[in-house]
C-alpha positions in Angstrom: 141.7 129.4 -82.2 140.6 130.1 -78.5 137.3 132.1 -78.3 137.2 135.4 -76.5 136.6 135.7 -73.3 132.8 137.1 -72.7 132.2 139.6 -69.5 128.7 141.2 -68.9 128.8 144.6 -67.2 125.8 145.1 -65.1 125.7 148.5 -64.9 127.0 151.6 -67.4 127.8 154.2 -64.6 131.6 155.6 -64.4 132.4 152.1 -62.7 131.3 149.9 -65.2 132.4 152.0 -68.1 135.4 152.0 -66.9 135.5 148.0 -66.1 134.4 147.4 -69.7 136.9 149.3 -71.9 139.7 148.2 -70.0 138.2 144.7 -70.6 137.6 145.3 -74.1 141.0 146.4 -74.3 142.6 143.5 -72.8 140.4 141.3 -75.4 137.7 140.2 -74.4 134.1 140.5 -75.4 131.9 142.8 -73.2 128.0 144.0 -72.8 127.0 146.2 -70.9 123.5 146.5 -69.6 122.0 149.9 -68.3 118.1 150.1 -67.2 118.3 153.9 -68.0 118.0 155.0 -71.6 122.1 156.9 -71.6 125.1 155.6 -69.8 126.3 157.6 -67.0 125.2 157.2 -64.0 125.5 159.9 -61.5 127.7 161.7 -64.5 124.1 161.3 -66.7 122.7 165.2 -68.3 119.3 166.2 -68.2 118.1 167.4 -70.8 114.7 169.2 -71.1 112.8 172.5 -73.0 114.8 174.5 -71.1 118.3 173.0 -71.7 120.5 170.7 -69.7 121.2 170.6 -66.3 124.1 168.2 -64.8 121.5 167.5 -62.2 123.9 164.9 -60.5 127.8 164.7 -60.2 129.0 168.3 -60.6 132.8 167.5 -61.3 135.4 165.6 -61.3 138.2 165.8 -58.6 141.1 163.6 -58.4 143.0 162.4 -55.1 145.3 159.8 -56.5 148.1 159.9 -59.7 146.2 157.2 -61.5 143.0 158.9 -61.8 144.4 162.4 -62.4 146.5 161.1 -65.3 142.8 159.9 -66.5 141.4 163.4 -66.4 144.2 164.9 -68.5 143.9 162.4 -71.1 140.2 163.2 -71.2 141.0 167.2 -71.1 143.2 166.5 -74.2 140.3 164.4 -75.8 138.3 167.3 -75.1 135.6 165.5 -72.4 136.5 167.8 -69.5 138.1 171.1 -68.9 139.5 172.1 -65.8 137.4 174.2 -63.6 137.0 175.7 -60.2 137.0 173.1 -58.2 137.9 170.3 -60.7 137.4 169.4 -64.1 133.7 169.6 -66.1 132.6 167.5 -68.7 132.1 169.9 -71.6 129.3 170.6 -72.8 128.3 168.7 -70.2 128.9 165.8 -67.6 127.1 163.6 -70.0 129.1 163.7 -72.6 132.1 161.8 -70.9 129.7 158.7 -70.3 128.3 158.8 -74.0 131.8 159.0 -75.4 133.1 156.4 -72.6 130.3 154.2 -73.9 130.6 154.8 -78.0 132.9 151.5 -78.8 131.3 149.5 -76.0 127.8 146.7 -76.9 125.6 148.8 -74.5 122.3 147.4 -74.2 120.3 150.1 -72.8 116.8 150.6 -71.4 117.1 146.8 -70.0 117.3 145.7 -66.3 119.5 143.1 -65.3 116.6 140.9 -63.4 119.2 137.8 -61.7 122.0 136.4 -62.6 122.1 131.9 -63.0 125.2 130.1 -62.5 125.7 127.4 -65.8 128.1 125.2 -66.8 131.1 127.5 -67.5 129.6 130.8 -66.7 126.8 132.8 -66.2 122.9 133.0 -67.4 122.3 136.8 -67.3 118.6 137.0 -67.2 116.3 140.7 -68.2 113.3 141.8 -67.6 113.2 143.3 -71.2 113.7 140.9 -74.1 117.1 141.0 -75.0 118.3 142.1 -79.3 118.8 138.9 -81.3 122.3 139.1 -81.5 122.9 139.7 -77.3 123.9 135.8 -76.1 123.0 135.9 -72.6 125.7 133.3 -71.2 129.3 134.6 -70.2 132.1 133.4 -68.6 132.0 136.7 -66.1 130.1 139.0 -64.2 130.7 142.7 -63.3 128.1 144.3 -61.1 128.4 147.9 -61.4 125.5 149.2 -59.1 124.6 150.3 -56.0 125.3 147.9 -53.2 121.0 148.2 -52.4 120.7 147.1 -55.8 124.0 144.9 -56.4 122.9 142.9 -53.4 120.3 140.3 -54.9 122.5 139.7 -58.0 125.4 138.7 -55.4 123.6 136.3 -53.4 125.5 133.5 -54.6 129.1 134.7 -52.9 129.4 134.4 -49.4 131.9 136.7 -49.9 130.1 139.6 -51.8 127.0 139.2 -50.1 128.3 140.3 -46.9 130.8 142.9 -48.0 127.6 144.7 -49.9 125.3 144.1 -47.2 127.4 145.9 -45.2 127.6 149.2 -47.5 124.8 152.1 -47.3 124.1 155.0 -49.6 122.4 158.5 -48.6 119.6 159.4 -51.3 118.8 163.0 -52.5 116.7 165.1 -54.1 117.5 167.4 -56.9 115.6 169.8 -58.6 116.2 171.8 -61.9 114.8 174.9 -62.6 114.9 177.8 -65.3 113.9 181.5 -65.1 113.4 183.7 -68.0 115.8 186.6 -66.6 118.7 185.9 -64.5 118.1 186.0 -60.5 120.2 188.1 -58.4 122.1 185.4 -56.7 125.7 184.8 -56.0 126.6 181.5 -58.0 126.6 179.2 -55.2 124.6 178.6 -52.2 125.6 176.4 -49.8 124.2 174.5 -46.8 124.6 171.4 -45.2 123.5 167.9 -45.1 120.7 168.3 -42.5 119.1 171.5 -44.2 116.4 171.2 -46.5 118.9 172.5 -49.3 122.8 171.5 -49.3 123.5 173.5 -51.8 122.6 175.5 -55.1 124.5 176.2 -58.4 123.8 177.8 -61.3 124.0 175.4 -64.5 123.9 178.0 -67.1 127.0 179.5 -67.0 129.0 176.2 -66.9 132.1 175.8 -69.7 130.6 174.8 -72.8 127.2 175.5 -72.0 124.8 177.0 -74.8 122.8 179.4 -74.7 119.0 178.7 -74.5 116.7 181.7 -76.3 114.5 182.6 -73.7 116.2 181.4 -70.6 117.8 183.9 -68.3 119.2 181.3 -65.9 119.1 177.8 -64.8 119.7 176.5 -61.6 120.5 173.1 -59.7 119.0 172.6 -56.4 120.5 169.9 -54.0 118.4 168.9 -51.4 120.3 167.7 -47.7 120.4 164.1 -47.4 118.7 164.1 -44.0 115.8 166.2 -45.3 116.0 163.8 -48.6 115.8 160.3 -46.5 112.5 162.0 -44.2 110.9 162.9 -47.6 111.2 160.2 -49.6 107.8 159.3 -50.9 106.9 163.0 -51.2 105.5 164.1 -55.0 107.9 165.7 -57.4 106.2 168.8 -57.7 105.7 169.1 -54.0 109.3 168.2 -53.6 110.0 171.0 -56.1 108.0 174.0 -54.5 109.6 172.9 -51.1 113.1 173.6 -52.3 112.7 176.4 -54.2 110.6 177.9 -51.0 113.8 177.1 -49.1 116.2 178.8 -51.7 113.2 181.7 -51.5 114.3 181.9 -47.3 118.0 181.3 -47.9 118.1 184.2 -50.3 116.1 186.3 -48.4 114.0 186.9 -51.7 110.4 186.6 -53.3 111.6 184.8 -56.3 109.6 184.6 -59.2 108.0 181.2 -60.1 110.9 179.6 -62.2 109.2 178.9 -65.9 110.5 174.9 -66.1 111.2 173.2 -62.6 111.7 169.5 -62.0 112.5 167.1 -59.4 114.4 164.0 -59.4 115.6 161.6 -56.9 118.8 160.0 -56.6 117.5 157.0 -54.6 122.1 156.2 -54.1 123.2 159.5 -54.4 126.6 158.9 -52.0 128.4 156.7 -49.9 129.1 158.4 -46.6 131.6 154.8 -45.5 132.6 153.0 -48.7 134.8 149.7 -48.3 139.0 150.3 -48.1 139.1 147.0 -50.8 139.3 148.3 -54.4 136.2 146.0 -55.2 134.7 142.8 -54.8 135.7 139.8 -56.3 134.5 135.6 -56.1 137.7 134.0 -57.7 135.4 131.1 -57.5 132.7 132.1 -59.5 134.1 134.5 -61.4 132.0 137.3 -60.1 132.8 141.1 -59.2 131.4 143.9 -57.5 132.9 147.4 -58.4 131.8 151.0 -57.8 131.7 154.1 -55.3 131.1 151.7 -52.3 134.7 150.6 -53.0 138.3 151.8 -53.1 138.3 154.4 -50.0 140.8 156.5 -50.4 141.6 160.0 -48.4 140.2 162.5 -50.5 138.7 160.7 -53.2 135.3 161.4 -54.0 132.8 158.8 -55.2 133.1 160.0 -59.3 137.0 159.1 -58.6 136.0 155.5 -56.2 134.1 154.7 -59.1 136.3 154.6 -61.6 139.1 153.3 -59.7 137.2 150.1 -58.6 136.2 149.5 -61.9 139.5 149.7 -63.0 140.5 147.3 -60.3 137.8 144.5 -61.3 138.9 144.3 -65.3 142.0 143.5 -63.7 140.9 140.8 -61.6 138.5 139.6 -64.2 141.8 139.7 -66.8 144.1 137.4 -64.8 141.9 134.9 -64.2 142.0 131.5 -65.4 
């Protein structure tokens, strides 16, 4: 009897979850390795004394057939529900990737640290020690990050190398924040990429969402990309009390200081030029590149790039010899 065929999936964002159940699907054996604690990616939840906040991705939308027909199944599954503006992971954006991730070997809280060519595959090397039953050699490799951080685990392809080189992703801050009475603001707030806020939403009264006892509201504040790139290496809390003196201005209110605020950075929040291919692939060495740097399509947002170009690498992956 011929053995399965054994993938690892660096990465456990919407791209690689969706490379490694299609793969596990098609037969073959798959691990998935994810430095963060939960799957998700951009999709991830916060989750703090104050509730959750979908401090990332704030829906889905869908440009193409393929990917819509994935949202409906997902509706029927009860992961999403449709929404203004697109469909919401209920009760949260997180709980797509956890489900996504629940028949998958996901190895979390590990970093992917190189990747060695051997005879008839791959040495996938961590900086964490690996569980006792996680054999590090495989016959393929998905990378499922980032193109700043899929780079040095491509170096080997001529191919991949400069196709990733070539990609560049915007940071930006977010911060998420909780009052004990709701503020008088309209639901949204929005700006533009230059200003020191993009845009503001309020996570509270998203479909699904729970109700916190004493919490009056809880809001998600976007930070521009511009202002995000120029502030980089500024504190958390410092990032935080700028951006909520900005929504402060754009309100034209003295708000009251929120009870729970926090800031985090998306160090590869967006792709503002992603690649027209539907990923990267070395025939050769059996390697592949997948996620929102890939699959350009009019329309499509990076959530629905993501998941596409995943797609399309379990299917190179799958016909190879």
């Amino acid at each position: 009897m011929n053995r399965a065929r054994r993938a690892a999936i660096v990465g456990a964002g919407l791209a690689g979850l969706a490379c490694a159940g299609e793969l596990q699907r098609a037969g073959w054996q798959v691990v998935v390795f994810e430095k963060e604690r939960t799957p998700g990616g951009r999709c991830a939840t916060w989750s703090g004394p104050a509730g959750c906040f979908d401090h990332g991705a704030w829906c889905f939308t869908a440009a193409s057939p393929e990917f819509a027909a994935r949202l409906s199944q997902w509706q029927t599954q009860g992961l999403v529900v449709e929404s203004a503006g697109g469909w919401v992971g209920v009760p949260a954006m997180g709980r797509l990737p956890e489900a996504l991730a629940g028949d998958l070997a996901l190895v979390s809280s590990c970093e992917v640290a190189g990747l060695d060519r051997i005879e008839g595959g791959w040495l996938v090397r961590t900086h964490q020690r690996l569980p006792e039953q996680i054999d590090p050699r495989f016959d393929a490799v998905v990378v499922a990050l980032p193109s700043e951080s899929a780079l040095p685990l491509v170096m080997s392809s001529d191919t991949l190398r400069e196709s990733v080189r070539a990609v560049r992703s915007e940071p930006q801050w977010t911060v998420a924040a909780a009052w004990p009475v709701a503020l008088p603001l309209k639901a949204d707030v929005e700006g533009d990429g230059h200003a020191v806020l993009e845009v503001v939403r309020r996570d509270d009264l998203r479909p699904g969402r729970e109700r916190v006892p004493g919490v009056g509201c809880r809001w998600v504040l976007h930070a521009g990309t511009y202002w995000s790139a120029n502030n980089l290496d500024v504190p958390p809390h410092e990032v935080s009390r700028r951006l909520l003196a900005a929504l402060s201005e754009r309100a034209g209110l003295q708000l009251a200081r929120p009870a729970y605020a926090a800031a985090h950075l998306w160090r590869h929040a967006r792709v503002p030029q992603p690649l027209a291919a539907p990923c990267g692939w070395d025939e050769s060495l059996r390697l592949a590149v997948c996620g929102d740097a890939w699959h350009a399509l009019p329309g499509a947002e990076g959530l629905e790039r993501a998941w596409l170009s995943g797609q399309a690498a379990a299917r190179h992956l799958d016909a190879s010899d």
